[in-house]
C-alpha angles and dihedrals in degrees: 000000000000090000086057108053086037081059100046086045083057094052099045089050093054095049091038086058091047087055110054091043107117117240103229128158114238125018121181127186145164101063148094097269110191107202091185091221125154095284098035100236127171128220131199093231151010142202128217121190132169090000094303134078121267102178152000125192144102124339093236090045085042097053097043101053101042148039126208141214080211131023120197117198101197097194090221097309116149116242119199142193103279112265122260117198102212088206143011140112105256102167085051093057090050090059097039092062089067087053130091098275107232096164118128085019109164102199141009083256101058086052085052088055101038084052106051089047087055084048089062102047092043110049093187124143089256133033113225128185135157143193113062112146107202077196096066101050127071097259108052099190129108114274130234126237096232092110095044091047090059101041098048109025091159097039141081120235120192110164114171124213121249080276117051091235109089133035146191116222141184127241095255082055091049086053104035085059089046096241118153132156096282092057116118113192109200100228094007142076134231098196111228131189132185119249121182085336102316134093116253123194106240086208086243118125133190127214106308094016079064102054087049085075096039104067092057101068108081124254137262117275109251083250081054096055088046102049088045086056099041093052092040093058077046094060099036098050090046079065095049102264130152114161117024122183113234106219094210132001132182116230089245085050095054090043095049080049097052096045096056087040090049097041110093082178091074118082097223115032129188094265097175127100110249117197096198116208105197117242109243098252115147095224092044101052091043077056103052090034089065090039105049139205108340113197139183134156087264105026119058104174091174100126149068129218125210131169115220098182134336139257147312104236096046085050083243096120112103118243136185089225137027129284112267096213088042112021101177087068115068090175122233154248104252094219120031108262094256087071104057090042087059093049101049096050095049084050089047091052084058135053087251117113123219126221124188130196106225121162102167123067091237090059086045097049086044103049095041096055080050087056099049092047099045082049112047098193101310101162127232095012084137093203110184128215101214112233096340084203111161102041129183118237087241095041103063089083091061093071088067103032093052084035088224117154126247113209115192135175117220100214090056082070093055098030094063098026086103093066110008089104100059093049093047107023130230094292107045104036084070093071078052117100090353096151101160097057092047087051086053089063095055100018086232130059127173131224136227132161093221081234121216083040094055126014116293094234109113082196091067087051091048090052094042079048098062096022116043087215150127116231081261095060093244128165086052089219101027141260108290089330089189091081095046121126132231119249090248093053088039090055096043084044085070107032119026098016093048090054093046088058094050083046088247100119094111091060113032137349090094128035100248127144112290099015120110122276109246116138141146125220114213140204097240146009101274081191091058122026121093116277096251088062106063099073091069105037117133134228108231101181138356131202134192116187092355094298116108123248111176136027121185104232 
């Protein structure tokens, strides 16, 4: 009799065990699982149901509790937050890789071929390319269009430089943008040269000369715009990726981008989650002034993107004092200042943020002092400098006094570290890329790559982060090591403290209960591994709203 009871008791237990288990859709286990929570603990195993995470605990905890439509033994593999890029230009990526590829280029010469390939194989009205660097060929200096003159008589040439803020164009682009010798681009530059007494257009242009060009190659078929953002979601979530912030949209862009993130009809929607900064177009932010914030899962527009000045390498960037390398440019503010202090009073009047793109210290010092006065102390308006590159000893404190946001991207650091400090000179350089000592000022600071300017991988700019180092391991002891990150505040750079900055941290950016699941497994441990390792480490899944989106094969 007692064999008995003792054997019903056994079996009650067990179905009793059965039955309070919790039906949830997807359980892993078996790994290193970093929730990226205020005290940066790690769990065994998590649970996702319904696109968001239930729970994270033990594996035996975990397994007892709860049953799962898929179980995921993760054989000791780390999973992450999913990665956020805090700016970069992802619908331009798309388009780019449709583009002639002049990235890693070693001469003028080798950006002709390459060219001129790309011309064969697209026959297109115009031939566009990106990505030439003048810093990293023997001769650093501009180049001129003669080659591209005689190659292409009947076609229009626009080649950007690395950074999207200079170009190289051909004589029928020049013409066709009405540009001659006589052109003066307010916050640009249409590079001249005298030739037998007269002035001659080298077919290089600098920040709005640029632009002037630009607008006059048409634009991408709407199946066009669709195939550059759905490889590029491709690509991105192949590197672990899950939100990017888009530095700059137009109004038809984010709607093209809600519509395929809203339609359940297509076969392959646009399944990443877009912060989209605003382009600074008069007729769209009146729009979306009116209109106010506009929010889905997968769809933030709470933002607006400005561009004080241009860039380093181009010698756009604005200074407050000359190039060293150049000391008759200064560089420039690519609007007057009236401008920018109009604007930011009418943004700080709404719920919108405004992010500016300033690279000099001049542009910083300026913006910043904009900020604080559009402001006037309003609290958590979480207004972003975009890249704060080139910093002034005195000016660091402002970012905490005026609580603006610096975001930075890593890679720039190890990208320009060749030639920043002939731009810059020995001084001054040392107030450049110093990112710890801009995350001392909030406590917090988010990460982006600034992709297609650098390479679209968050895993390089965690590495440049807490390196200071190129892929080759140059410098030997790394560049200004003194602002380098630990491999804690270079992971919540870009996961919690990204999402902070895009006012998301309630929803993604750490794998606590409630937030979305989205989440990368990784080959290896990035917070363990030797440094010389990073660099080559391997996405193995990713996952948005608890569906997987990538698998490395």
């Amino acid at each position: 009799m007692q064999r008995l009871i003792l054997l019903l008791t056994i079996i009650l237990c067990i179905q009793f065990s059965l039955i309070a288990q919790t039906k949830v859709d997807l359980l892993l286990f078996n790994g290193t699982i970093y929730i990226v929570d205020s005290t940066m603990s790690t769990a065994e195993a998590m649970v996702v149901n319904q696109g968001k995470v239930l729970e994270t605990g033990t594996n035996q905890n975990i397994k007892q509790k709860y049953s799962a439509t898929e179980i995921i033994d993760l054989h000791g593999k780390p999973v992450y937050p999913g990665f956020i890029d805090a700016h970069c230009h992802f619908y331009g990526y798309g388009l780019d890789l449709q583009y002639a590829d002049l990235k890693d280029t070693k001469s003028w010469d080798e950006v002709v071929a390459r060219v001129s390939e790309h011309a064969k194989k697209h026959p297109t009205s115009w031939i566009l390319g990106r990505g030439w660097d003048q810093n990293t060929w023997p001769v650093k200096e501009f180049p001129n269009r003669k080659m591209l003159d005689s190659l292409f008589p009947d076609r229009p040439v626009f080649l950007q430089r690395i950074d999207g803020h200079a170009a190289i164009v051909n004589d029928v682009a020049l013409k066709l943008a009405k540009m001659n010798e006589q052109t003066i681009i307010s916050g640009g530059i249409i590079e001249k040269k005298k030739i037998n007494g007269k002035d001659w257009l080298t077919g290089t242009l600098v920040d709005n000369a640029v632009d002037s060009v630009k607008v006059k190659i048409p634009p991408p078929s709407r199946e066009e715009q669709i195939a550059a953002l759905m490889e590029a979601q491709q690509n991105c979530f192949a590197v672990g990726l899950t939100t990017v912030d888009d530095a700059g949209l137009k109004r038809k862009t984010l709607e093209l981008i809600d519509s395929l993130q809203a339609s359940p009809d297509i076969k392959n929607p646009l399944m990443m989650r877009i912060y989209g900064m605003v382009t600074s177009d008069d007729e769209d932010i009146e729009y979306y002034l009116k209109r106010g914030i506009y929010r889905t899962e997968k769809l933030n527009i709470h933002s607006i993107k400005f561009y004080a000045d241009g860039a380093l390498g181009s010698r756009g960037a604005c200074l407050l004092k000359p190039y060293s390398d150049k000391p008759e440019q200064q560089g420039f503010l690519l609007h007057p200042e009236d401008y920018f202090k109009k604007m930011a009073k009418r943004i700080s009047n709404s719920e919108f943020q405004m992010n500016t793109h300033c690279i000099g210290d001049s542009a910083v010092r300026f913006i910043l002092h904009t900020y604080s006065e559009a402001l006037k102390n309003q609290k958590d308006r979480r207004w972003r400098i975009e890249h704060a590159q080139v910093v002034s000893p005195e000016d660091f404190a402002l970012f905490k006094k005026y609580r603006i946001i610096p975001s930075v991207q890593p890679t720039h650091a190890t990208s320009d570290m060749y030639w920043a400090a002939d731009r810059l000179g020995p001084e001054r350089v040392k107030g450049a890329y110093a990112y710890h000592q801009l995350l001392e000022q909030n406590g917090m600071i988010p990460s982006g790559s600034d992709f297609p300017v650098e390479d679209i991988n968050p895993l390089y700019g965690f590495y440049a982060a807490v390196v200071r180092q190129d892929k080759t391991g140059f410098p030997e002891n790394g560049f200004q090591i003194e602002n380098k990150w630990s491999r804690a505040e270079a992971l919540k750079a870009m996961t919690i403290w990204a999402a902070y900055s895009n006012f998301e941290e309630k929803e993604k950016g750490s794998l606590e209960p409630g937030k979305f699941a989205d989440f990368v497994i990784l080959e290896s441990d990035i917070m363990k591994i030797p440094d010389d390792m990073l660099f080559s480490v391997r996405v193995v899944r990713t996952y948005v709203g608890g569906v997987k989106v990538y698998q490395k094969r």
